[in-house]
C-alpha positions as CSV (number, residue, x, y, z in Angstrom):
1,X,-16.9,12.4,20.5
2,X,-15.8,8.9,21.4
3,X,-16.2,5.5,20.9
4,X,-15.1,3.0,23.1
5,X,-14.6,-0.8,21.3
6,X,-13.6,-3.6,23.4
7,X,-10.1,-5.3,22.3
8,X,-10.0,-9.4,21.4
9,X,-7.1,-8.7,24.3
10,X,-9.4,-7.1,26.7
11,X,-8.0,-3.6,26.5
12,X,-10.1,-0.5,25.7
13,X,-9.0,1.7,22.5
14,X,-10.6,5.3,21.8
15,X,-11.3,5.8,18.5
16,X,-13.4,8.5,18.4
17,X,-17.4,8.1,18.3
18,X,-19.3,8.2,21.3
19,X,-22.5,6.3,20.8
20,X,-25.2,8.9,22.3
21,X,-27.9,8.0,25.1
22,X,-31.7,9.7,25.3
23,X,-34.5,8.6,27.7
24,X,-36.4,7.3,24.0
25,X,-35.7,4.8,21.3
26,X,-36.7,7.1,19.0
27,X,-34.2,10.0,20.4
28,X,-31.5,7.7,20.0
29,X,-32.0,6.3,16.4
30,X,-32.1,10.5,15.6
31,X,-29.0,11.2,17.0
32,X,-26.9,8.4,15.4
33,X,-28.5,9.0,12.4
34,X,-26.7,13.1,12.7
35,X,-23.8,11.7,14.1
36,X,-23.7,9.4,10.8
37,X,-24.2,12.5,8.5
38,X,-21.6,14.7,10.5
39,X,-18.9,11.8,10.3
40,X,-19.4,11.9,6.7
41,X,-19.3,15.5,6.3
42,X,-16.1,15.9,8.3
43,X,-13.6,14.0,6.5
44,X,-10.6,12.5,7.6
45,X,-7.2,14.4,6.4
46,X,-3.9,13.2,5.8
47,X,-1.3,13.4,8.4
48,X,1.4,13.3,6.2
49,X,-0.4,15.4,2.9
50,X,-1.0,14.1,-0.5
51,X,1.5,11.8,-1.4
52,X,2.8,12.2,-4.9
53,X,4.7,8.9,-5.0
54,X,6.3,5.8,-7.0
55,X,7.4,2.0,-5.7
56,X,10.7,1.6,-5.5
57,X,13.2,-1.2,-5.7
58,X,11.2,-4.3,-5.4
59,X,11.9,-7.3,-4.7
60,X,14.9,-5.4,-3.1
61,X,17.9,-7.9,-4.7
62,X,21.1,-8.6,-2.3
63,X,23.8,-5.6,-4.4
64,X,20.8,-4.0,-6.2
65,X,20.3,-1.2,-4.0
66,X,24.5,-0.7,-4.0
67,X,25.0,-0.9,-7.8
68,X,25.2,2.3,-10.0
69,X,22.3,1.7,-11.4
70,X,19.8,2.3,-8.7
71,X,21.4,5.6,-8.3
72,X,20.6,6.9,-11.8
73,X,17.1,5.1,-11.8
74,X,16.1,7.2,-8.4
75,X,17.2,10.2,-10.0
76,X,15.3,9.4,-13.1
77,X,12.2,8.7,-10.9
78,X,12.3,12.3,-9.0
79,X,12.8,14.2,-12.4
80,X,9.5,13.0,-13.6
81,X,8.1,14.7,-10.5
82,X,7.5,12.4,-8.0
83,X,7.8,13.6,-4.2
84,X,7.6,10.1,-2.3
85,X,9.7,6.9,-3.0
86,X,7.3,3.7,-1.7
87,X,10.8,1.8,-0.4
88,X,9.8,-1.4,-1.2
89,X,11.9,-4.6,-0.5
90,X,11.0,-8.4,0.7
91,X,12.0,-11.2,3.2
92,X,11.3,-14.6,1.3
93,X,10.2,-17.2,3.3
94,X,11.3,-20.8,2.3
95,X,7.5,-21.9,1.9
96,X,4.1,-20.3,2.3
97,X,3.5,-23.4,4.9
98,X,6.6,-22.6,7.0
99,X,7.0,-19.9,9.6
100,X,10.5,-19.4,9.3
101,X,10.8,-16.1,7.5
102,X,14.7,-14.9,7.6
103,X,15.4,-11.3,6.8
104,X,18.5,-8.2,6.3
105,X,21.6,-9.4,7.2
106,X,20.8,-13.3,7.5
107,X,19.0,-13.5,4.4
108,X,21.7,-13.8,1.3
109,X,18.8,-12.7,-1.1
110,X,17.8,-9.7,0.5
111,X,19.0,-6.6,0.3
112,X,21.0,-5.4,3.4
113,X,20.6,-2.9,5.9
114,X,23.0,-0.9,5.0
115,X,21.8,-1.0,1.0
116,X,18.1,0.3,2.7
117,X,20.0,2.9,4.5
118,X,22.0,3.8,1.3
119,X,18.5,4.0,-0.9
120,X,16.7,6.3,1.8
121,X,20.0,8.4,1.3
122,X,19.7,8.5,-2.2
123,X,15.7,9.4,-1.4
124,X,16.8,12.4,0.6
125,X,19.5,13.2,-2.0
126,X,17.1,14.4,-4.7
127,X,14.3,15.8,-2.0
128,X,11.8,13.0,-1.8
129,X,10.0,11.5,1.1
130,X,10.4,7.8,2.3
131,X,7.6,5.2,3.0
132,X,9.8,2.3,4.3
133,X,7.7,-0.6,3.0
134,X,9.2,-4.0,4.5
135,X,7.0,-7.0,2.4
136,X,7.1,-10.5,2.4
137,X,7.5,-12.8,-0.2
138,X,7.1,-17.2,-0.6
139,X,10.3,-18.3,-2.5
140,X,8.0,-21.1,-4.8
141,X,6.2,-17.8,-5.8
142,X,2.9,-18.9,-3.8
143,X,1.1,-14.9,-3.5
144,X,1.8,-13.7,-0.2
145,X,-1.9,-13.6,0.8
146,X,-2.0,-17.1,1.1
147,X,0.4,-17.5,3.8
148,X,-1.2,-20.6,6.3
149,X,-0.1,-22.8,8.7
150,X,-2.1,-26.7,8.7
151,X,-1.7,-29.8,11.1
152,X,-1.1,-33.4,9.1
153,X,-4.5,-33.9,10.2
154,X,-5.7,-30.8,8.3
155,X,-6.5,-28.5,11.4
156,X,-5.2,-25.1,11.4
157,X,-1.5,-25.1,12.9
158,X,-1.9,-23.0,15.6
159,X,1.7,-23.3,17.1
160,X,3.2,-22.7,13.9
161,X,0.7,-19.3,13.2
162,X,2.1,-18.4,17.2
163,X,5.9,-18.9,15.9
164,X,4.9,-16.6,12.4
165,X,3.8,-14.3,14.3
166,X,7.1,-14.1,16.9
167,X,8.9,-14.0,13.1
168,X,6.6,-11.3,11.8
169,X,7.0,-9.4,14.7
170,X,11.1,-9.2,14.7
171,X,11.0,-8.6,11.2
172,X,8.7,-5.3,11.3
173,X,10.2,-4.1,14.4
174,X,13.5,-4.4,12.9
175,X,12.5,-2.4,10.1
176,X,10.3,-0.2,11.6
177,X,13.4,0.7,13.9
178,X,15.3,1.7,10.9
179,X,12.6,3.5,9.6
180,X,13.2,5.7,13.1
181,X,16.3,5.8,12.7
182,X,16.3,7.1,9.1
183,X,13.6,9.3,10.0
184,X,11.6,7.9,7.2
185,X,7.8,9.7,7.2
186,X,5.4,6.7,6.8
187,X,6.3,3.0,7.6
188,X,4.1,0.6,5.9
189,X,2.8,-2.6,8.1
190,X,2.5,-5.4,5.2
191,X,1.6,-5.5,2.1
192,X,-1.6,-7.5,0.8
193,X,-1.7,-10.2,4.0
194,X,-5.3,-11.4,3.4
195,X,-4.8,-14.6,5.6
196,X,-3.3,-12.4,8.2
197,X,-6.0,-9.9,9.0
198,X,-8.3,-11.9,10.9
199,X,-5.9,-12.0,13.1
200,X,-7.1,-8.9,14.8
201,X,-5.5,-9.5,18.4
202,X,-2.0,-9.8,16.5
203,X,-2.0,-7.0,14.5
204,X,-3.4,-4.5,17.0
205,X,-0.5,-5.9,19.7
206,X,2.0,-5.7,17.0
207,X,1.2,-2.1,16.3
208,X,1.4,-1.1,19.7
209,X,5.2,-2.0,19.6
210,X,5.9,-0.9,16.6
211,X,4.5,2.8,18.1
212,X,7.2,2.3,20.6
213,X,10.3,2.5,18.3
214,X,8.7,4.3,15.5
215,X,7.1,7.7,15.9
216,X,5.6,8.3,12.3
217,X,2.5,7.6,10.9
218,X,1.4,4.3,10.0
219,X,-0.2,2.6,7.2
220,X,-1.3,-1.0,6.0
221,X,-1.5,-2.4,2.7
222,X,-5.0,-4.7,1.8
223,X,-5.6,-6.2,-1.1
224,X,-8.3,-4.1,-3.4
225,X,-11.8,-5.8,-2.5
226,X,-10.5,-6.4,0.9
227,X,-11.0,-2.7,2.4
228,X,-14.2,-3.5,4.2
229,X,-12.8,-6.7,6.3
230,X,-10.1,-5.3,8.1
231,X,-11.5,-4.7,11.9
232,X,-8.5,-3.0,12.7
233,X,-7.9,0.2,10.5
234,X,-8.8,2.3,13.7
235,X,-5.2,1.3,14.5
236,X,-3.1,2.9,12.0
237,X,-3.0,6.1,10.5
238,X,-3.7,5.9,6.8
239,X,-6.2,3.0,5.2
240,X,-3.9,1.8,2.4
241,X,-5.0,-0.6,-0.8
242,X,-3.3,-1.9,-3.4
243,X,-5.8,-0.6,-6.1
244,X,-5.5,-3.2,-9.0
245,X,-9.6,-3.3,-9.4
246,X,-10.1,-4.6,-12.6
247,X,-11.8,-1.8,-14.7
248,X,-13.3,-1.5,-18.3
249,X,-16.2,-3.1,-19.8
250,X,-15.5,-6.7,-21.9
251,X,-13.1,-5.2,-24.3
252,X,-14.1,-0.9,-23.7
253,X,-10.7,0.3,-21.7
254,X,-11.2,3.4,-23.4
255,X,-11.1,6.7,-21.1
256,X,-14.5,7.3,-20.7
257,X,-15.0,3.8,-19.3
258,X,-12.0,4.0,-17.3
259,X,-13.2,7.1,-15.8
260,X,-16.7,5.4,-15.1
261,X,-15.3,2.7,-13.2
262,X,-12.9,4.7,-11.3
263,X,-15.6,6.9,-10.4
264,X,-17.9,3.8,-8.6
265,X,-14.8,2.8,-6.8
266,X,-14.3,5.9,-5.6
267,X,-17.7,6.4,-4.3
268,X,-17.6,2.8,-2.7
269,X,-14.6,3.9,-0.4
270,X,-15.3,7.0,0.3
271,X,-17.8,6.1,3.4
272,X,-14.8,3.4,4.3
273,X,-12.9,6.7,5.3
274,X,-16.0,8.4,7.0
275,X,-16.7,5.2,8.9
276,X,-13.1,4.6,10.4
277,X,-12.1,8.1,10.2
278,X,-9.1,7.4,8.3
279,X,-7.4,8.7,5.0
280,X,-7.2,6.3,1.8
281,X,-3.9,5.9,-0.1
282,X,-3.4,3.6,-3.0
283,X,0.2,2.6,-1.8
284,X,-0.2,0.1,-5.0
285,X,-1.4,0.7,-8.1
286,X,-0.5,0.8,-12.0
287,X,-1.1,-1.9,-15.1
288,X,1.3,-2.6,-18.0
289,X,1.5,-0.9,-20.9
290,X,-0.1,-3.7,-23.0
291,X,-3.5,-4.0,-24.3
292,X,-6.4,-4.8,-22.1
293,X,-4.4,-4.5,-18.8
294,X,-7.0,-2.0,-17.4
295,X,-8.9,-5.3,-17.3
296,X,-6.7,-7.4,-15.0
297,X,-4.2,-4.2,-13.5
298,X,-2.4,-6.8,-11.2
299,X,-0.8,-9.1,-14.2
300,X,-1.8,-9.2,-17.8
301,X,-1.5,-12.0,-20.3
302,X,1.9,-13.1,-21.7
303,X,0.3,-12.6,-25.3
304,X,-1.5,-9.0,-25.1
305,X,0.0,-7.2,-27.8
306,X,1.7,-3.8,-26.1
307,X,-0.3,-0.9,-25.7
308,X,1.6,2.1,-24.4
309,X,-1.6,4.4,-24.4
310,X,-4.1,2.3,-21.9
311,X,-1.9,2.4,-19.4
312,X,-1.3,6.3,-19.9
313,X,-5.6,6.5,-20.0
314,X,-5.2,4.2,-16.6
315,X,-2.6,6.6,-15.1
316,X,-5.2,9.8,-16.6
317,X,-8.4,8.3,-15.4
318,X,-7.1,7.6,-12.0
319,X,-5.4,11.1,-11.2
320,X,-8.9,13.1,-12.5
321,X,-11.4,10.9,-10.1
322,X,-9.6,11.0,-7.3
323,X,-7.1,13.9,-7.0
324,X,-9.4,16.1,-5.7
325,X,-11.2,14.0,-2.8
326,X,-10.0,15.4,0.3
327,X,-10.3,12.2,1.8
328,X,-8.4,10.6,-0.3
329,X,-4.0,11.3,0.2
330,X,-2.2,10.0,-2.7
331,X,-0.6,7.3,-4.6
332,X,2.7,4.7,-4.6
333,X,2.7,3.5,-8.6
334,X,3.8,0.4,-9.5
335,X,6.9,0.0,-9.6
336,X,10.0,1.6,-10.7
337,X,12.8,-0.7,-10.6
338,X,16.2,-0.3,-9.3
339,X,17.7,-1.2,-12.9
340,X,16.3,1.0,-15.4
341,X,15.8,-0.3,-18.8
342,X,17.1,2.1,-21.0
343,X,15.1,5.0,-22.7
344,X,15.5,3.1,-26.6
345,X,13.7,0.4,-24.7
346,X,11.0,2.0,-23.1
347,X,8.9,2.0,-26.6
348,X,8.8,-1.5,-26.5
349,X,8.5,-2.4,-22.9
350,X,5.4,-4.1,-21.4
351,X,6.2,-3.7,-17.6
352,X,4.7,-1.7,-14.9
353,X,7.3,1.3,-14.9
354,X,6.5,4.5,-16.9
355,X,10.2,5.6,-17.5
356,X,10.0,6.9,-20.9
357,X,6.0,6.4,-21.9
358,X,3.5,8.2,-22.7
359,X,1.8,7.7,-18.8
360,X,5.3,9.5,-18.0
361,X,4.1,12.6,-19.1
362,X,0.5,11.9,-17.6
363,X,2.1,11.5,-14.4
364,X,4.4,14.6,-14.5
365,X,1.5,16.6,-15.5
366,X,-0.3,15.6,-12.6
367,X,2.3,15.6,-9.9
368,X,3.2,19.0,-11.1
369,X,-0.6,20.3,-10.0
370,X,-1.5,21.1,-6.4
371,X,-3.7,19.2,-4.5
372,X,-6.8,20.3,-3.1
């Protein structure tokens, strides 16, 4: 069945419901009300399988990607068992309120083509698959999801949101053309854009292009608590989240509680995927291994003591809810960096990587089961 939605544009997109018509009110209100129930009995599947994946590289550093290093940290990274490398690197822009957003070559802190090229080699060299994720990042640290453009008069700039947008659209296209290139078998859109998605006419023109130099499948990155206001997920291929929904009760990160809150998330997105017809990935998620960071998964406090266990009951709690929802296709941890710290180190490291932790072994255990 079809649906067809009318563009901001004025184009018409199929995306696959077809309201139906009866001669009474009454036969019509029955027939959506089965199409609802078959929608959500038919599932959406992944067209690229579960992902069994980890973030690489970030920020992407100019000579990171080249240095000895990353080699030995991706080959660290595949022997815990993960299948997908999340190839994540950034553009900086000079400021949040500026359009100007240089990238690859031109850019002396970002990592080159040729370094991407070299780290989807190393990718292929140990048997894992590539999701080419091309982010953006505000050089005074300003969260990306805050990008906006203002007159002096206070009114939103709409000539410089018309030049971000030209900016945007080299960038991805750029990327997205290497991602061809490299065969790479999911590009990622952006990464957590919140002040971009209204921009529904934008997005669903950029994608269009980027369709025309890359043939993969596609996938966009919104904030968690975000899911329900992008119009536009008809668009791409896989919904994507960065999944840092702050879990536990006051102080109770313990497993069971973990597992609770895990579990309502899970049942608030699993009609997101029925309704759009699309499959969820959490292309971002992970905490630190310090006490409480269940609590706030996207940054914990300088001063939490470290607590190597939550974040292996985080890792634990999130694999058992979901691994087994057919609508749902996998994960992209955060983040394994391109410098390893070394394995005396990892007992008293407080990052996001599990190289060497306890959520290590949680993670191979996991990735070494099937999905179903």
């Amino acid at each position: 069945m079809k649906r067809i939605a009318a563009l901001l544009s004025g184009l018409l997109l199929v995306t696959g419901l077809l309201w139906p018509s009866g001669s009474r009110a009454t036969d019509v209100k029955a027939q959506t009300n089965a199409t609802a129930v078959d929608r959500m009995a038919v599932l959406p599947r992944s067209p690229v399988g579960f992902i069994k994946g980890y973030t690489w590289g970030f920020t992407g550093r100019r000579g990171s990607y080249a240095a000895p290093e990353a080699a030995d940290s991706m080959r660290r990274m595949a022997a815990a068992g993960v299948q997908w490398v999340v190839l994540a690197f950034a553009a900086i822009m000079p400021s949040p309120s500026k359009p100007e957003l240089p990238f690859g070559d031109r850019a002396a802190i970002m990592v080159t083509d040729a370094e991407v090229r070299h780290a989807v080699q190393l990718a292929r060299e140990h048997g894992l698959k590539v999701c080419l994720k091309p982010m953006v990042n505000c050089q005074d640290g300003t969260w990306r999801a805050h990008i906006g453009f203002k007159t002096a008069a206070g009114r939103v700039d709409q000539t410089a949101w018309a030049t971000w947008w030209r900016n945007y659209g080299e960038f991805l296209l750029h990327y997205a053309t290497m991602a061809q290139a490299t065969k790479c078998e999911l590009l990622c859109l952006g990464c957590e854009m919140s002040s971009t998605e209204p921009f529904e006419q934008e997005w669903r023109a950029l994608i269009a292009q980027v369709r025309r130099v890359y043939s993969g499948p596609l996938i966009y990155d919104t904030n968690h608590g975000r899911e329900e206001h992008v119009a536009w997920w008809d668009a791409v291929d896989i919904i994507g989240i960065s999944a840092y929904y702050p879990l536990g009760v006051k102080d109770d990160t313990s497993a069971e509680q973990l597992t609770v809150s895990w579990t309502a998330i899970r049942d608030r997105l699993r009609p997101l995927a029925a309704k759009w017809q699309r499959p969820i990935c959490f292309i971002e998620t992970g905490c630190q291994s310090v006490r409480l960071a269940a609590r706030t998964p996207w940054g914990a406090a300088h001063t939490a003591p470290l607590d190597l266990d939550e974040q292996a009951r985080y890792y634990a709690s999130a694999c058992q809810v979901f691994w087994t929802e057919p609508w749902f296709c996998g994960f992209g941890w955060w983040d394994w960096p391109p410098k390893l710290y070394s394995p005396e180190q990892a007992a008293t490291d407080r990052g996001f990587c599990v190289y060497g932790k306890p959520a290590e072994q949680v993670l191979r255990q996991w990735y070494a089961k099937p999905h179903f």
